[in-house]
C-alpha positions in Angstrom: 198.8 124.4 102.3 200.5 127.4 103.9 203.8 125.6 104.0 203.5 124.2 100.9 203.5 127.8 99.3 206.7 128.5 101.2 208.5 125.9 99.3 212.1 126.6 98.1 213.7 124.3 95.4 217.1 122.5 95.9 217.6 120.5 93.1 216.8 116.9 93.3 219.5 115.3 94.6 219.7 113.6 98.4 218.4 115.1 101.0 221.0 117.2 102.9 218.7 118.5 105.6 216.3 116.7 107.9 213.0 119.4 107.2 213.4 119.0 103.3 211.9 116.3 101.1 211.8 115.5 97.5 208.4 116.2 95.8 206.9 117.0 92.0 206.2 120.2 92.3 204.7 122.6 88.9 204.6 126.5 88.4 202.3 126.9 85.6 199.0 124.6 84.2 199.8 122.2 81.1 200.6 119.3 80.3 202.6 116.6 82.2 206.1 118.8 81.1 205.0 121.6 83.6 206.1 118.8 86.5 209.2 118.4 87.6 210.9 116.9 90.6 212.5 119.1 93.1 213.1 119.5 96.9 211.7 121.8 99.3 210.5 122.1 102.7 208.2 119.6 104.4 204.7 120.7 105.3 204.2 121.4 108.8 200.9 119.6 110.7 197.6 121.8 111.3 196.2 120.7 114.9 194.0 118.4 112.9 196.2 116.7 110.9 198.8 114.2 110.5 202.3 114.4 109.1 203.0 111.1 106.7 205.7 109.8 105.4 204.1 109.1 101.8 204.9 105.0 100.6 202.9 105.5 97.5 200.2 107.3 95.8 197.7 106.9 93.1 196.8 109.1 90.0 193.2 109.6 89.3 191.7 111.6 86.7 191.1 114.4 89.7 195.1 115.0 89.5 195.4 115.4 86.1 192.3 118.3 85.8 194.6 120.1 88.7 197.9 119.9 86.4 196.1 121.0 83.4 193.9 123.7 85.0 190.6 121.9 83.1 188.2 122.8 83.3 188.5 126.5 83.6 185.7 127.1 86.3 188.2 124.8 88.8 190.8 127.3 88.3 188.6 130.0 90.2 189.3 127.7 93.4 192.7 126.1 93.2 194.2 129.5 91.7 193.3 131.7 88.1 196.9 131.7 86.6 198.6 129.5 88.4 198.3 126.7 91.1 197.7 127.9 94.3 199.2 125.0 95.5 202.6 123.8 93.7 202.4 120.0 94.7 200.0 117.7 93.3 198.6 114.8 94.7 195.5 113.8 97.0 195.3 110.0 97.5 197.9 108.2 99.9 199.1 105.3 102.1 201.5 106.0 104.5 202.9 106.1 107.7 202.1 108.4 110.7 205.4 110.5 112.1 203.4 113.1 113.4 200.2 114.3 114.9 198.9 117.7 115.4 197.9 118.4 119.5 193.9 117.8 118.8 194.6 114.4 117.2 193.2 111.2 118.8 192.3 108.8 116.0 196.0 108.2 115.2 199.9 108.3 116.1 203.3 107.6 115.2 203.5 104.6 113.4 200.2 103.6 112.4 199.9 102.9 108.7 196.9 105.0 107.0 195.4 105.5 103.9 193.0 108.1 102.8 192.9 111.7 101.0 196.5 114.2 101.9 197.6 117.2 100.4 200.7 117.5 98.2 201.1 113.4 98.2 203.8 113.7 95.5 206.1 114.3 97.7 208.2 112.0 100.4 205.8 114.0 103.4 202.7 115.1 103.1 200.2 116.1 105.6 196.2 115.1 105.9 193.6 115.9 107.6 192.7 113.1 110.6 189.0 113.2 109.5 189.7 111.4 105.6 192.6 109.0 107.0 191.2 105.4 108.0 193.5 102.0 109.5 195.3 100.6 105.9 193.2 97.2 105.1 195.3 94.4 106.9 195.7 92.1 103.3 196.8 94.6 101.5 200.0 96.4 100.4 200.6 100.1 100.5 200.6 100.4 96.7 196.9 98.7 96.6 195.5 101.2 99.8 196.9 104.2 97.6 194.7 103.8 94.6 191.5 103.3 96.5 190.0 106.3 98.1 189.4 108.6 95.4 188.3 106.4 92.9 186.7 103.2 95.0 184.5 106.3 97.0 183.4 107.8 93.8 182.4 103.9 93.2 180.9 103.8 96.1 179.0 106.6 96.2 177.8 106.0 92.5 176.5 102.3 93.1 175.5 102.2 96.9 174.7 105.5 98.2 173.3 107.1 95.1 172.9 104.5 92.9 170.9 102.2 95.7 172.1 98.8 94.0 170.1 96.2 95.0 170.3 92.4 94.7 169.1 91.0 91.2 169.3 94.3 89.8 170.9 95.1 86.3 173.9 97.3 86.2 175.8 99.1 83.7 179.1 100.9 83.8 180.5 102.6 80.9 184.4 103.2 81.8 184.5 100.2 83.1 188.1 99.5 83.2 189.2 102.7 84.7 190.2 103.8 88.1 186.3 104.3 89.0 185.0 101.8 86.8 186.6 99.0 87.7 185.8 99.2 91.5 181.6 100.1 90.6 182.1 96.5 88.8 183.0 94.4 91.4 180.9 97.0 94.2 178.0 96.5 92.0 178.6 92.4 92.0 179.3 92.7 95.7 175.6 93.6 96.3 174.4 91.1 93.9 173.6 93.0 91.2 174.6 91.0 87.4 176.9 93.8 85.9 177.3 95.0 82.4 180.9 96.9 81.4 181.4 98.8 78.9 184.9 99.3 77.3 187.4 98.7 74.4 188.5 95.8 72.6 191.8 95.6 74.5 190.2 95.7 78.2 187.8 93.6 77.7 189.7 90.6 79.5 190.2 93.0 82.2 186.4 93.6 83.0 185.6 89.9 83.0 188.5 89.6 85.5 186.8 92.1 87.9 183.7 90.1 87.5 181.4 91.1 84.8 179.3 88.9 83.7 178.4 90.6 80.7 180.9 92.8 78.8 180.5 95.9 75.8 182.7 96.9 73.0 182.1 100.2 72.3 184.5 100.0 69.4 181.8 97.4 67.9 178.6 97.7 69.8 176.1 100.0 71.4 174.9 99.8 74.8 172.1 101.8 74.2 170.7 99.7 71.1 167.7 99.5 72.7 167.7 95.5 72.9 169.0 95.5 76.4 167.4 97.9 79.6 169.5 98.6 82.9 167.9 99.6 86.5 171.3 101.4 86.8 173.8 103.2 85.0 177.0 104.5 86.3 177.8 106.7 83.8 182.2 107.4 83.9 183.8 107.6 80.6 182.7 109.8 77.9 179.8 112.0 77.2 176.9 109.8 76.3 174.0 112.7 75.4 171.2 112.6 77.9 168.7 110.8 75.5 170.9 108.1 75.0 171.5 106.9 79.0 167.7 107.4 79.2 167.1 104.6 75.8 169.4 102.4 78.1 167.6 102.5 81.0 164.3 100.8 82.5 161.3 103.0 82.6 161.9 103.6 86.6 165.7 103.6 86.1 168.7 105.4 87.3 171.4 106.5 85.5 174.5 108.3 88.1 176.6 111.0 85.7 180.4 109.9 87.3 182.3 111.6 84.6 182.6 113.3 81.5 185.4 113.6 80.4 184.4 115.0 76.7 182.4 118.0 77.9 185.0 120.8 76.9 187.5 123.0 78.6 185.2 125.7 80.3 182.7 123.1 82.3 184.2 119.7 81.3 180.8 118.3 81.0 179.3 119.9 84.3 176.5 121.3 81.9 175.6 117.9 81.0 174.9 116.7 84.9 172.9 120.1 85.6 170.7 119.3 82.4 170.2 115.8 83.7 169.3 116.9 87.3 166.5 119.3 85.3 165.0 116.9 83.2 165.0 114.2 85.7 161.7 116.3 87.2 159.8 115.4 84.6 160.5 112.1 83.7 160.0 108.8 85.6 163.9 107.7 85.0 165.7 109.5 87.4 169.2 111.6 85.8 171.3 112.5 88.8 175.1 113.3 90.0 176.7 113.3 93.2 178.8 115.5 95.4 182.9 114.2 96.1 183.4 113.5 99.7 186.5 112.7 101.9 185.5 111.4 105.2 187.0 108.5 107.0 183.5 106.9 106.9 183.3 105.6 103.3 187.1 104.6 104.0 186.3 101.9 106.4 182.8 100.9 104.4 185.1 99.8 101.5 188.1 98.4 104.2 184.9 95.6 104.9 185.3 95.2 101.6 188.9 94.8 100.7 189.3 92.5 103.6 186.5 90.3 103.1 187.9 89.8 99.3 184.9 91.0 97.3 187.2 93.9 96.1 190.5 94.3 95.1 192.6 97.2 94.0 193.0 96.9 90.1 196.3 98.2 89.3 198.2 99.1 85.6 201.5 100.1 86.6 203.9 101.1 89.3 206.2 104.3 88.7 209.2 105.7 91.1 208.4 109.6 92.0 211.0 110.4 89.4 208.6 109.1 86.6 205.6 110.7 87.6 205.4 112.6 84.2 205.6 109.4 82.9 202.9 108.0 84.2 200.7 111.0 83.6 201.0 110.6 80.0 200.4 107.3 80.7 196.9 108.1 82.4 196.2 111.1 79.7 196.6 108.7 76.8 193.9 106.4 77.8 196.1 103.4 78.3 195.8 102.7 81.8 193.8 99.1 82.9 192.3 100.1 86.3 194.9 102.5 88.6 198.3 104.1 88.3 200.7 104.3 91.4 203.4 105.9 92.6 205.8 104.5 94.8 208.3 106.7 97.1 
């Protein structure tokens, strides 16, 4: 982080010294016209971590609340008026050039994926404890979109969620970056899964697996016909009183997202209601925290390589186009992931 607050911009041309790279780098919170590609120094390795040489990188919806600054309350963390950090960018697959001295997990040449900082960039560094082995089958475009996304997934539908075998799931969202991995998690475990999405996804979610799929453009998955055991709750705002008409009498109902719940908490409020009224009901309302460890890494690498998920992606975009693409991802467009190549 320290080096990456040292950065000095050269342009964007070819690099002309061996410690420089190419990265998209912002000054200010707004929209994707505050990013702009420039070059500046590499990031120099902690003892713990690992210096990459970035192949790709995905775009979640966790990037673009860091560009914009929303919701207020994460600006008291990643800086008040401006970024504390200049280069966006968390998920990655790369390739190890460097290890710090207490590394022993990793070393030159081994091909990672996991959670970095700065991953919009040609380098960027990561901590050794969130980078697992790349899955064998697939390529370094596919590891970059899962680890944000496919861990919220996994932590919505297995750890949280319990699916079990048999059990009826829904997920509204469900051809986003998160929602498209809970589908085939959830179908994994055996569960029959229910997406929710518009008219011109719809093919998508049956694609992932689905064997039942919503338009909310035309239907309500809360009509109070059909009752889920689970709901992985990712796009939109749904109030609390409709997950709970949607659920079973014992259900649960884990709040992924929200992204309609306003600038100051973007729907935060929402999840701490639901983790209150969830005492006194018998459906349980709950959240979860983020977490970036290794662990959940190699749990969905079983996964990947066994073929029960695969890494849904929308479109590929050179480093160059990365404003592109996050008007791309801001206008709702985007069928499963977004990834950057370098």
């Amino acid at each position: 982080m320290k080096s990456q607050r040292k950065h000095a911009a050269m342009g964007d041309g070819t690099a002309t010294a061996d410690n420089t790279m190419r990265a998209i780098v912002q000054d200010a919170y707004g929209s994707a016209d505050v990013l702009r590609l420039a070059r500046i120094t590499r990031p120099e390795v902690a003892d713990n971590e690992v210096l990459l040489r970035v192949h790709a990188t995905g775009l979640s919806r966790g990037t673009w609340h860091l560009m914009t600054g929303r919701p207020y309350l994460l600006r008291l963390a990643f800086g008040i008026r401006r970024p504390k950090a200049p280069v966006l960018g968390g998920d990655v697959a790369g390739t190890v050039v460097a290890v710090g001295s207490a590394v022993t997990r990793f070393s030159a040449g081994d091909e990672v994926f996991g959670f970095g900082k700065g991953s919009l960039a040609e380098y960027a560094v990561a901590r050794e404890d969130k980078l697992a082995r790349k899955p064998a089958n697939i390529t370094f475009e596919q590891a970059a979109v899962v680890p944000a996304s496919a861990v919220a997934a996994l932590r919505s539908v297995c750890d949280v969620g319990g699916v079990q075998q048999g059990q009826k799931v829904l997920v509204t969202g469900a051809s986003g970056g998160v929602g498209s991995y809970a589908v085939q998690l959830a179908k994994a475990f055996g569960a029959e899964v229910t997406g929710v999405c518009s008219t011109a996804k719809l093919d998508l979610v049956r694609s992932l697996g689905a064997d039942h799929v919503i338009d909310y453009t035309r239907d309500d998955f809360a009509d109070g016909v059909h009752r889920y055991d689970l709901i992985v709750d990712i796009a939109g705002n749904p109030g609390l009183s409709r997950l709970r008409r949607a659920l079973t009498p014992t259900g649960t109902a884990v709040l992924t997202g929200g992204e309609e719940g306003g600038n100051l908490t973007g729907g935060m409020d929402r999840q701490l209601r639901a983790l209150v009224l969830s005492r006194f009901v018998g459906q349980r309302l709950t959240g979860f925290i983020p977490k970036e460890h290794f662990s959940d890494l190699e749990r969905l690498t079983d996964h990947i390589e066994a073929g029960k998920v695969t890494p849904s992606i929308d479109g590929t975009y050179s480093l160059d186009r990365m404003p592109e693409a996050m008007r791309h991802l801001d206008a709702g467009k985007a069928r499963g992931k977004i990834v950057i190549t370098v």
